[in-house]
C-alpha atoms as a printed R data frame, in Angstrom:
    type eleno elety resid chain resno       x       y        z
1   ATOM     1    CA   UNK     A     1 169.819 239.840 -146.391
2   ATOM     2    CA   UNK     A     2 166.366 239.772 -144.814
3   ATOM     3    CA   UNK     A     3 163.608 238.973 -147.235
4   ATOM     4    CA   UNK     A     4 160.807 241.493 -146.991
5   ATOM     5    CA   UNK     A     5 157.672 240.705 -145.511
6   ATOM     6    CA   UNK     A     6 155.744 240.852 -148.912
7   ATOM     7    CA   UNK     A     7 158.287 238.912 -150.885
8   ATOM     8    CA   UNK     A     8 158.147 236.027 -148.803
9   ATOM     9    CA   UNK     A     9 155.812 233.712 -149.822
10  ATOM    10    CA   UNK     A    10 158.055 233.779 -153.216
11  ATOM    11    CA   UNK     A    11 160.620 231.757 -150.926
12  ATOM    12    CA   UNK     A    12 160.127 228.043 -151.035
13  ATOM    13    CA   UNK     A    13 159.148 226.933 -147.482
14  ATOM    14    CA   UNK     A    14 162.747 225.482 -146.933
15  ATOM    15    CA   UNK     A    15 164.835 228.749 -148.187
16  ATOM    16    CA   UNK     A    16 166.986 228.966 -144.634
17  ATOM    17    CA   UNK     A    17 168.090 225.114 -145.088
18  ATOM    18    CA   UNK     A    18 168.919 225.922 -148.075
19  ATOM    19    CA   UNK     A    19 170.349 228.814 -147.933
20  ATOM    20    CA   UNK     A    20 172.631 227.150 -145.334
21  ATOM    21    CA   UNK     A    21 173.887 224.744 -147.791
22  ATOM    22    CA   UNK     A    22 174.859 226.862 -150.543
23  ATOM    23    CA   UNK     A    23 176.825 229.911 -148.021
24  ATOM    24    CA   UNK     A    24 178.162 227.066 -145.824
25  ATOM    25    CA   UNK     A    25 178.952 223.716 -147.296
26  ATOM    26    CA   UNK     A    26 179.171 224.655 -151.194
27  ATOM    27    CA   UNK     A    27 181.036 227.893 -150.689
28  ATOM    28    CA   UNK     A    28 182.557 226.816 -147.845
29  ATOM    29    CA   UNK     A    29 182.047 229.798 -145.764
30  ATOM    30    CA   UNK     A    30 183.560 232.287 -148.175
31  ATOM    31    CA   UNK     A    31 182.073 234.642 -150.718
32  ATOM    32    CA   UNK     A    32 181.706 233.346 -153.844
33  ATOM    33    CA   UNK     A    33 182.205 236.533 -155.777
34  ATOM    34    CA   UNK     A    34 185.562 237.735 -153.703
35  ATOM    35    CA   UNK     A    35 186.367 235.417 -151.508
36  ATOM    36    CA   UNK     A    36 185.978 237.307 -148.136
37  ATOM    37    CA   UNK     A    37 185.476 234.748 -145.061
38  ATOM    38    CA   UNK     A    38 182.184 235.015 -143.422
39  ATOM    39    CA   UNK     A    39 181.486 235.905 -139.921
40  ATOM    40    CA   UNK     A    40 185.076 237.635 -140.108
41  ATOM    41    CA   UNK     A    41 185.828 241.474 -139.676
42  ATOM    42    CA   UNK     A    42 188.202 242.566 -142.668
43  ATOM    43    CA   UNK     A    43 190.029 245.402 -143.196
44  ATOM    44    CA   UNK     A    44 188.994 246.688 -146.811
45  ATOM    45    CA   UNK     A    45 189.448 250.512 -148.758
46  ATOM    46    CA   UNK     A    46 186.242 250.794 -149.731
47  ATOM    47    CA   UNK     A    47 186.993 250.252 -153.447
48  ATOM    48    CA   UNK     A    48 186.914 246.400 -153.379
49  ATOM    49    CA   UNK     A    49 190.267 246.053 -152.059
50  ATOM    50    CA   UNK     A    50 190.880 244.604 -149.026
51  ATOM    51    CA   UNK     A    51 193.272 242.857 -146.860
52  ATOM    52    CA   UNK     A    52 193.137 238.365 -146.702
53  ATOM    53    CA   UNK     A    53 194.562 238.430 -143.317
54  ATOM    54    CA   UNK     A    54 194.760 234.125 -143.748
55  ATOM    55    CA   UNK     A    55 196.902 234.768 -146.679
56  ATOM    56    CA   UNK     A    56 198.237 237.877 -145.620
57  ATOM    57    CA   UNK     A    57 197.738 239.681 -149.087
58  ATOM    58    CA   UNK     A    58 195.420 242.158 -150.585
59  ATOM    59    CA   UNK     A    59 192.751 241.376 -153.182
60  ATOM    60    CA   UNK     A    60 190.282 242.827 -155.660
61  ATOM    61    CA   UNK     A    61 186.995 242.997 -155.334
62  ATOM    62    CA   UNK     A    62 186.887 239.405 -157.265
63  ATOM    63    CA   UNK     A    63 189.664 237.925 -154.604
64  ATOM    64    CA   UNK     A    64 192.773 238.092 -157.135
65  ATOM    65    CA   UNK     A    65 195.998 239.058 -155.494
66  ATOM    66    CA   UNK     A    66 196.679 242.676 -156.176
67  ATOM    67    CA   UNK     A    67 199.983 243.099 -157.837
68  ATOM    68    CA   UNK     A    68 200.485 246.642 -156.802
69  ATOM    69    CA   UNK     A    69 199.917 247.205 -153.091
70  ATOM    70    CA   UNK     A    70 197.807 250.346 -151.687
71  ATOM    71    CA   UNK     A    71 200.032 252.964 -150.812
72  ATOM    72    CA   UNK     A    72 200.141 254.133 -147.314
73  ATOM    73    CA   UNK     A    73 197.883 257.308 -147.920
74  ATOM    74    CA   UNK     A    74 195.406 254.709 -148.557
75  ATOM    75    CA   UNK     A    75 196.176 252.895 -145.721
76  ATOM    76    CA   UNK     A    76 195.780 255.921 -143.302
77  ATOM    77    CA   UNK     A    77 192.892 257.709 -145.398
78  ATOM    78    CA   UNK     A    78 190.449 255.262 -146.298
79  ATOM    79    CA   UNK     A    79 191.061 251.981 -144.408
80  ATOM    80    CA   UNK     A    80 187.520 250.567 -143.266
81  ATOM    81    CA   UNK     A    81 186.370 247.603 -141.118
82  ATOM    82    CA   UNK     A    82 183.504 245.276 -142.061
83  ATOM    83    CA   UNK     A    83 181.755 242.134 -140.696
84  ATOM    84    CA   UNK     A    84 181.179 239.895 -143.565
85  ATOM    85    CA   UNK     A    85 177.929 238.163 -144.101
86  ATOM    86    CA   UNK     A    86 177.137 236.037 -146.500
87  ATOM    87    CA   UNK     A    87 173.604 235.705 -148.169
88  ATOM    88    CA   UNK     A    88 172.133 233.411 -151.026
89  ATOM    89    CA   UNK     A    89 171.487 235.384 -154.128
90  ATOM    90    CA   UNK     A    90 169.897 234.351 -157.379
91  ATOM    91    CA   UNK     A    91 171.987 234.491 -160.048
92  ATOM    92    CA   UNK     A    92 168.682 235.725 -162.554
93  ATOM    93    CA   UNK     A    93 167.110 237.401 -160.036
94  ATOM    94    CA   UNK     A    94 163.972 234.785 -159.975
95  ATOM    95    CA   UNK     A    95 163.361 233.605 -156.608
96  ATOM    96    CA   UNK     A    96 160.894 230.438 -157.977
97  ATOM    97    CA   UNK     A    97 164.272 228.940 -159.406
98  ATOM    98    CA   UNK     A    98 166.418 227.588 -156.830
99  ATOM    99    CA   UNK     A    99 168.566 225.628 -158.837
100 ATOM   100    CA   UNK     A   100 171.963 224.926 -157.403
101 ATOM   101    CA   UNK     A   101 173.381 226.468 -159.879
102 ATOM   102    CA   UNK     A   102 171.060 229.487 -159.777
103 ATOM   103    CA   UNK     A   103 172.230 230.213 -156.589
104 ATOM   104    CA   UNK     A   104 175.589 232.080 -155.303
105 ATOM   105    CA   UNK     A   105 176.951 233.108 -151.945
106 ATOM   106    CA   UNK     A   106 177.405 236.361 -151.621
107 ATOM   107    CA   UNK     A   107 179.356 238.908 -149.215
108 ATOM   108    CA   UNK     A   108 176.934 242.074 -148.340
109 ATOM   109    CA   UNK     A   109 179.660 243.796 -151.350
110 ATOM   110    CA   UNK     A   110 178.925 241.598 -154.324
111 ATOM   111    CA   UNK     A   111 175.607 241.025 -153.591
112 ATOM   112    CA   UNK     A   112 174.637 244.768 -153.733
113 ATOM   113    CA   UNK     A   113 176.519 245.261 -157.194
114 ATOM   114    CA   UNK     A   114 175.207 241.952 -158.329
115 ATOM   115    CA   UNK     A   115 171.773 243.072 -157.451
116 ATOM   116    CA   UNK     A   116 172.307 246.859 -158.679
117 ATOM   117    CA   UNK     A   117 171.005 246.683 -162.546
118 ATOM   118    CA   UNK     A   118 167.571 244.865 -160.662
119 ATOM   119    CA   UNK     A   119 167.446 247.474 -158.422
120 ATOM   120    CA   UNK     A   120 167.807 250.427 -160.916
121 ATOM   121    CA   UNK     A   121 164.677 248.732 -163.033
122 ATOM   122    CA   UNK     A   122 162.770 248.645 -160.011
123 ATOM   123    CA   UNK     A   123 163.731 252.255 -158.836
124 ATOM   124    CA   UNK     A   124 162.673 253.449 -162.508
125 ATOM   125    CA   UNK     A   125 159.206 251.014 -162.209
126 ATOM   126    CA   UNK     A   126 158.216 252.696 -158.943
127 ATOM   127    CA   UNK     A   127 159.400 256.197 -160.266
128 ATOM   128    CA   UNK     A   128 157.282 255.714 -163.542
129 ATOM   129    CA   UNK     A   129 154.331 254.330 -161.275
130 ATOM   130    CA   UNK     A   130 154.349 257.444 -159.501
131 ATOM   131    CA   UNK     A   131 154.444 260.122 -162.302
132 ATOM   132    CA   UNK     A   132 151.312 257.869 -164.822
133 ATOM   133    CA   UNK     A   133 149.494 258.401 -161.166
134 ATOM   134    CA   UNK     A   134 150.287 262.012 -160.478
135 ATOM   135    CA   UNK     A   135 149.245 262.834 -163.916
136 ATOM   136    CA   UNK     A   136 146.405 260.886 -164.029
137 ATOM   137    CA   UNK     A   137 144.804 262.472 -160.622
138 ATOM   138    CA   UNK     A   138 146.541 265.559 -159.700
139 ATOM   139    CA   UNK     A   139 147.968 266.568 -163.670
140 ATOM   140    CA   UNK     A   140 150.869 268.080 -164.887
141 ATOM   141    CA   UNK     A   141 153.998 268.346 -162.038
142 ATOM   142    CA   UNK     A   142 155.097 271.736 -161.906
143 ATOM   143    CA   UNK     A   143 158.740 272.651 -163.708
């Protein structure tokens, strides 16, 4: 994920080294939430369920082999391709503590949902922000 331009001096000055470590040589080039290869196009349903073409199984969305197989409505309804990326994410959501064991690789999938309770509080911040200003300069919002 791209760091914003206003969040970057948070980074320490060496962030891409390493964040090349942790994706690369810790997690060996695989998400460390499911287990999806990066740089690789998989075949998922959307859901978190996709298809390990090296093992030639289908997994959760935390890599587990999925005892009951997709049916084949499934298969011709909601199959999906994705390009997997990996990106470093902070386990506590504190960018000054890079930690190795602060830091996960993610897949673009489990860093979203691993982000999603930081991004609600920051939805509600900037949505409370705006209200305390509308009422303090333009008053009450109308119904």
């Amino acid at each position: 994920m791209p760091i914003r331009r206003e969040h970057r001096f948070f980074y320490p000055i060496d962030w891409r080294e390493l964040s090349a470590m942790v994706r690369f040589r810790r997690a060996g080039s695989a998400c460390e939430g499911c287990g999806r290869p990066h740089g690789r196009i998989v075949y998922h349903l959307g859901d978190g369920r996709w298809w390990d073409a090296e093992a030639g199984a289908w997994r959760d969305g935390k890599g587990k082999s999925l005892t009951a197989l997709p049916t084949l409505n499934d298969l011709t309804v909601r199959l999906r391709t994705t390009r997997v990326v990996l990106a470093t994410a902070h386990r506590d959501h504190d960018t000054a503590n890079n930690a190795d064991a602060n830091l996960s690789a993610f897949c673009q999938r489990c860093h979203v949902n691993h982000d999603r309770p930081e991004h609600q509080r920051r939805r509600w911040r900037t949505l409370f922000r705006r209200c305390a200003l509308g009422d303090l300069f333009r008053g009450l919002y109308p119904p």
